[in-house]
C-alpha positions in Angstrom: 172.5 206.4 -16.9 170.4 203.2 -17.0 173.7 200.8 -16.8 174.6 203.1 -13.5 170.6 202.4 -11.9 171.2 199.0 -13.0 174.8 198.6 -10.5 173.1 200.6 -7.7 169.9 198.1 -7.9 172.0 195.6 -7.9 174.4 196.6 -5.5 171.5 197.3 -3.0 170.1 193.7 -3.8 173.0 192.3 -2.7 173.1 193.7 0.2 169.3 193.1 1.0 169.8 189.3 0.5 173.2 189.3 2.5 171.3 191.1 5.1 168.4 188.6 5.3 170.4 185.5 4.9 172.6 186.7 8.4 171.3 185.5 11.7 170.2 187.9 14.5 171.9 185.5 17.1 175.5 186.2 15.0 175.8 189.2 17.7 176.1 186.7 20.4 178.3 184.4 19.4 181.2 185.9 21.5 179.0 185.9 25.0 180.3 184.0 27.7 177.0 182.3 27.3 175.5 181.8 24.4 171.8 182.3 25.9 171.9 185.1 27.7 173.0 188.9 27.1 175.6 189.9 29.5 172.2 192.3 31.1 170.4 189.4 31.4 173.7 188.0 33.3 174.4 191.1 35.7 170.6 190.8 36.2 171.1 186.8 37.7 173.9 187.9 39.5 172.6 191.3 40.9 169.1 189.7 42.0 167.1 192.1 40.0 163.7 191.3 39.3 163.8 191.5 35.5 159.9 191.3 35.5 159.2 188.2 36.9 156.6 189.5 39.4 154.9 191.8 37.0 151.5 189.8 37.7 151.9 190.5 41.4 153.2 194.3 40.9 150.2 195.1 38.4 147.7 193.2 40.4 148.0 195.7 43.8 150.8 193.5 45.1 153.6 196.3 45.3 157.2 195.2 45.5 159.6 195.7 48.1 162.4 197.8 46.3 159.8 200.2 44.9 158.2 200.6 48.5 161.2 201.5 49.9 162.1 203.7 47.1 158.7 205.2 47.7 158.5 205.3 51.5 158.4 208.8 51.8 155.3 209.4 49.2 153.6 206.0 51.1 153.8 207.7 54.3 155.2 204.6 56.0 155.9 204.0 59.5 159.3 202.9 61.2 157.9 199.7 61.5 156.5 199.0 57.8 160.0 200.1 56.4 161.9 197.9 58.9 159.9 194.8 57.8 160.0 196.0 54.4 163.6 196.1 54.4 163.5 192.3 55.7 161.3 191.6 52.8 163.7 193.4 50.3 167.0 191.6 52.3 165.8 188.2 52.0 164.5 188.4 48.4 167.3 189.8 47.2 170.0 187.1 48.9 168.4 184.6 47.7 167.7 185.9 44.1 171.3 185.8 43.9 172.0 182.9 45.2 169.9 181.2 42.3 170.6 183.5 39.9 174.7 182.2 40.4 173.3 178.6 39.9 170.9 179.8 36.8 174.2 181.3 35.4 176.3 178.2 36.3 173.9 176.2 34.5 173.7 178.2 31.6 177.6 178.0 31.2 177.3 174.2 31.6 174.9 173.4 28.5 176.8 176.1 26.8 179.6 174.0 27.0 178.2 170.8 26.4 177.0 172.3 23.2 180.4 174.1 22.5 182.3 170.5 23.1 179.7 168.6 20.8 179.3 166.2 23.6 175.3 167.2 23.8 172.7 164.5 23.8 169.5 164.3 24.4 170.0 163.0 27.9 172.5 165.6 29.4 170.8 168.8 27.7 167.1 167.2 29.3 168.7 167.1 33.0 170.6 170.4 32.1 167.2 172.1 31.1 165.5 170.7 33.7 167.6 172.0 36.6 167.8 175.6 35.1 164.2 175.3 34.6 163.8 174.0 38.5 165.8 177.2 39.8 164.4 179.5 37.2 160.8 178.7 38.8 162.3 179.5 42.3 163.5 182.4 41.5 160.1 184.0 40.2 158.7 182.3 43.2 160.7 184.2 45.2 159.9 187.4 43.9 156.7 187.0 43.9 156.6 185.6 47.3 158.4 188.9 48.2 155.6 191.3 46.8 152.9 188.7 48.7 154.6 189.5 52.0 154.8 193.4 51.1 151.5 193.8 50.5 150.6 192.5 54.0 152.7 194.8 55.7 150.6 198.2 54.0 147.5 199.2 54.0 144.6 199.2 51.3 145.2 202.8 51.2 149.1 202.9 50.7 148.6 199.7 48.0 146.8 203.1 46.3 148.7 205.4 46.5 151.7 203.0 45.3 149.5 201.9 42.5 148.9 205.6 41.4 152.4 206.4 41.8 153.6 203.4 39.4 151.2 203.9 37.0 148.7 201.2 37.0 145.2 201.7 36.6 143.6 201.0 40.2 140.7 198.9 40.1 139.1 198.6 43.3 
C-alpha cells in the first residue's frame, strides 16, 4: 500500500512541476497575433469600446450606444436620439478606422519578432505608433460620451446612471 501512495504522490508531483514550469502565453502561440486574443481583435475591428471610457461612463458621462439602447427608459426626444445617433455614427467609424491600423500594427511587430529581424530601433517606432493610435482611440470614446452628455439633461444623466448601476453622487 505505501509503494502504491508513493507512485500516486509522485505521479501528482510530476504533474504539479510540469504544470508550473508551462507558460500561460503557450495558449497563444497559434494567434494571428501574438498580443492580442482574437476578442480583443474583433473588438479593434468592430469599434467596440472594450472599456476605454470607463472613467467617463462611471463619472455621469453616459455613452452613446447605451443611450440609444436606453432611449425608451431615458424618455428621449426625436431630437436627442438623432444627435445621439451622430455621436454613436462618428465614434464608431472612426474606432474602426484605428482599430484596423492598431491591428495592422500589431501584425507588423509580430512579425518583426517572428523574422528575428527585431531591434531596438524598429520595435521603439513600432511601439510608438501603436501607442499613438491606441491613445486616439480612447480619445475618441471618450470624446464620444463628452458630447453625449451635453445632448441630455441632468435628470436623464440619472436616470441612465441608475439604470447602469453606478452609485449617483450628486
Amino acid at each position: 500500500m505505501n509503494y502504491f501512495c508513493f507512485i500516486l504522490v509522485f505521479i501528482f508531483s510530476i504533474t504539479m512541476i510540469n504544470a508550473q514550469t508551462q507558460s500561460h502565453h503557450s495558449s497563444e502561440t497559434g494567434n494571428e497575433i501574438k498580443a492580442l486574443t482574437s476578442e480583443q481583435i474583433n473588438s479593434h475591428l468592430n469599434g467596440e469600446g472594450m472599456g476605454l471610457a470607463k472613467t467617463a461612463e462611471l463619472n455621469h458621462f453616459p455613452g452613446p450606444k447605451h443611450v440609444l439602447d436606453l432611449a425608451k427608459e431615458l424618455n428621449l426626444s426625436q431630437s436627442q436620439i438623432d444627435s445621439t445617433e451622430k455621436i454613436f455614427g462618428m465614434m464608431k467609424g472612426k474606432a474602426v478606422y484605428l482599430g484596423k491600423i492598431i491591428i495592422e500594427k500589431e501584425k507588423q511587430l509580430d512579425q518583426l519578432f517572428n523574422s528575428g529581424n527585431a531591434d531596438e530601433e524598429s520595435v521603439r517606432n513600432i511601439v510608438t505608433e501603436i501607442a499613438q493610435h491606441q491613445g486616439e482611440l480612447r480619445f475618441t470614446h471618450l470624446n464620444a460620451h463628452i458630447q453625449q452628455k451635453e445632448i441630455l439633461t441632468s435628470d436623464q444623466i440619472s436616470v441612465y446612471d441608475k439604470l447602469r448601476g453606478y452609485v449617483v453622487k450628486y
